[in-house]
C-alpha positions in Angstrom: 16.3 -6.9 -2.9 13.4 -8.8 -1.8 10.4 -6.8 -0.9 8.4 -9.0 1.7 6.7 -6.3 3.6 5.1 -2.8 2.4 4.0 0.5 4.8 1.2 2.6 3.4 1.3 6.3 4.4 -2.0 7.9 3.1 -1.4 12.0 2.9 -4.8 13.7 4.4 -5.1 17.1 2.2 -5.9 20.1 4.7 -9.5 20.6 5.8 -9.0 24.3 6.7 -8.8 27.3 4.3 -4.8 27.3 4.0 -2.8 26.7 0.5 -1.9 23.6 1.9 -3.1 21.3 -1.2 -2.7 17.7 -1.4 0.4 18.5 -3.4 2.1 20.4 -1.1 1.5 18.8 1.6 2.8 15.8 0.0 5.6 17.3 -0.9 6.4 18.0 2.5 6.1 14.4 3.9 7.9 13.1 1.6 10.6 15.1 2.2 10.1 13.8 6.0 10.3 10.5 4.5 13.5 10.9 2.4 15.4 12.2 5.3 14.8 9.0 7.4 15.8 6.9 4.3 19.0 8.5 4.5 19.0 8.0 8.5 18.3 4.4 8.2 20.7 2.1 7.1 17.9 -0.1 5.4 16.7 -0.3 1.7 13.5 1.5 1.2 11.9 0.9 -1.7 9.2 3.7 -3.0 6.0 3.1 -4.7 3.0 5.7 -5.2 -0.9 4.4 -4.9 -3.8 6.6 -6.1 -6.9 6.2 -4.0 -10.3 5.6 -5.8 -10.9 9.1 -5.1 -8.3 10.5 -6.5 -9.2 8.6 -9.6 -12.4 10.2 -10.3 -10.8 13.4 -9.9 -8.2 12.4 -12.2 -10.6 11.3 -14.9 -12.9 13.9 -14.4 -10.1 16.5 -15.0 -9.0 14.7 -18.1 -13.0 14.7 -19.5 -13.5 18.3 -19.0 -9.7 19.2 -20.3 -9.3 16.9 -22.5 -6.0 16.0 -22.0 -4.4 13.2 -20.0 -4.1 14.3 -16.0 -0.6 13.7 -14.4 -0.6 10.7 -12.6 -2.0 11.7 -9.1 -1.9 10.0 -5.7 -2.1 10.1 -2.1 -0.3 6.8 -0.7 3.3 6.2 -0.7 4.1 2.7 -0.6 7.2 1.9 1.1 8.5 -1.5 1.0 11.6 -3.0 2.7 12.9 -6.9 2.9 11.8 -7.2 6.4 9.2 -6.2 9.4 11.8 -5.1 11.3 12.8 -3.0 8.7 9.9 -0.8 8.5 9.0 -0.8 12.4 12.3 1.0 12.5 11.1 3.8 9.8 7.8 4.3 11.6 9.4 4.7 14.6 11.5 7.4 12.7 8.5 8.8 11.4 5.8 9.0 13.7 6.9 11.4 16.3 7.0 14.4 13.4 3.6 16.7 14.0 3.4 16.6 10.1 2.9 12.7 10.2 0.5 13.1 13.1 -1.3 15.9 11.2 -1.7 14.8 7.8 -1.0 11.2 7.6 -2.6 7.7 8.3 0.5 5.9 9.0 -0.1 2.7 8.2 1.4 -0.9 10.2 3.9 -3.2 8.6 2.2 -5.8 6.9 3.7 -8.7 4.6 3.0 -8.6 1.1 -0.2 -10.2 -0.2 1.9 -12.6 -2.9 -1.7 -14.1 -3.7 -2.9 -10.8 -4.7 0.0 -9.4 -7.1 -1.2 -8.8 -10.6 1.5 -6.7 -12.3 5.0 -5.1 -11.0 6.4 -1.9 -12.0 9.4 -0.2 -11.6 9.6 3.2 -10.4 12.4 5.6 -11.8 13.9 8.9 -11.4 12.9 10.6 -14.9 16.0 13.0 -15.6 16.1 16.4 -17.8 19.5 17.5 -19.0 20.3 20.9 -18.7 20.6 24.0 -21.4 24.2 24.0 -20.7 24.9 19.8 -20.6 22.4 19.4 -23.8 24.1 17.7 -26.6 21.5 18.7 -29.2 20.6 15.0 -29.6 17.8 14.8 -32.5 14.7 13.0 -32.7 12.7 12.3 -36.2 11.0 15.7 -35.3 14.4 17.6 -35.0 13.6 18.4 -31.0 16.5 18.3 -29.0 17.0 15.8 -26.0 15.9 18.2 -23.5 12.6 19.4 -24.9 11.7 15.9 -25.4 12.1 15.0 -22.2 10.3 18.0 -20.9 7.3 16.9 -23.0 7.3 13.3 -21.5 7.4 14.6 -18.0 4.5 16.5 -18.3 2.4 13.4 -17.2 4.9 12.1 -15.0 4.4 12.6 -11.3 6.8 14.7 -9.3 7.9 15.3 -6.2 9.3 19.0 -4.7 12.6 18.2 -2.4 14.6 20.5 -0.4 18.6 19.5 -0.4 19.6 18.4 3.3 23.0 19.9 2.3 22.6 23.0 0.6 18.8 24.1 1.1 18.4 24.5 -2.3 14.8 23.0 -3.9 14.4 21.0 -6.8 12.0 18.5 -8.6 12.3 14.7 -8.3 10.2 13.4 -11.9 8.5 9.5 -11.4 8.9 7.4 -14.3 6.4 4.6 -13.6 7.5 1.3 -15.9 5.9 -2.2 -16.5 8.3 -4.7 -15.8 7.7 -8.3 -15.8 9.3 -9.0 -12.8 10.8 -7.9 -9.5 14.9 -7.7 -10.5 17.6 -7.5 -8.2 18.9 -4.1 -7.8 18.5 -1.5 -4.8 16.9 1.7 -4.3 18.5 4.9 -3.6 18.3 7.2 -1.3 14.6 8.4 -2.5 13.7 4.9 -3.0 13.4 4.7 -7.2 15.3 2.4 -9.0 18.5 3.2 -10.9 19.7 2.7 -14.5 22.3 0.1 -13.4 20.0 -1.3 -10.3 16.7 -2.2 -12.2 13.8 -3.5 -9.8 9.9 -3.3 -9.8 7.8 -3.5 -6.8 4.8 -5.4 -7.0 1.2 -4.1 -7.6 -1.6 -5.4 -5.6 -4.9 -4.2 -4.2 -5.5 -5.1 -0.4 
């Protein structure tokens, strides 16, 4: 998949006295944003973008806690092979109050090849469960599951609500250096599979 063109949808956090925190609130346009992915018959390919703000917060969490943050941001980075491509998704998109309410949505603009300095791939982190756990053994005797568990505690995440059953569960973000952009495709949450490697390309505008 070639990624010529990118969308940036910045997530506002609520100014009012609500609990409606950056994180939920981005949990909640995302799921806006996942639905149209599976409306659209494009590929959409996901990246997430931290702010300079949410930097500082970041490292000022992990001075005073001192332990590494989760990787925070407020930008999902949506790339797709062609303009027409994303005009369709905003088009999707923009009518929902949430967008209007707690988004900048962004234009479709081609990708600034000039300005690329790294590409990373972004992957679906999974956990096994108790009952599928095979009791696979590290060098610390910990089973598969509990070291996974530890790794995803500074993974990003994302809260999504099944279109088909309702039910809510927790999409993990394994962010990976790659040195290039592959071939595969995304799927429907726009992350890269096992057997469709890609990377989308880093860049500062």
């Amino acid at each position: 998949m070639n990624n010529n063109f990118y969308l940036d949808i910045r997530v506002i956090e609520s100014s009012d006295n609500s609990d409606l925190k950056l994180e939920h609130i981005r949990n909640q346009v995302y799921g806006i944003i996942h639905g149209a992915f599976r409306q659209l018959s494009a590929h959409y390919a996901l990246a997430l973008v931290s702010s300079d703000k949410l930097t500082a917060k970041q490292a000022h969490f992990e001075q005073k806690c001192g332990r590494k943050s989760n990787f925070n941001f407020d930008i999902f980075r949506i790339f797709a092979e062609n303009v027409d491509d994303l005009q369709n998704l905003i088009d999707a998109l923009q009518g929902h109050w949430k967008i209007r309410d707690y988004t900048v949505l962004g234009t479709a603009t081609a990708v600034p090849v000039a300005k690329i300095s790294a590409w990373k791939s972004y992957r679906r982190f999974r956990i096994p469960t108790q009952k599928s756990e095979r009791s696979q053994l590290s060098e610390k005797k910990l089973p598969l599951r509990d070291r996974r568990l530890e790794s995803a505690k500074t993974m990003p995440f994302l809260q999504v609500k099944s279109q088909s059953t309702g039910q809510g569960f927790t999409v993990i973000i394994d962010i990976q250096d790659h040195p290039d952009a592959g071939q595969g495709f995304p799927d429907s949450y726009g992350l890269a599979r096992a057997s469709q490697p890609f990377a989308l390309p880093v860049f500062f505008k």
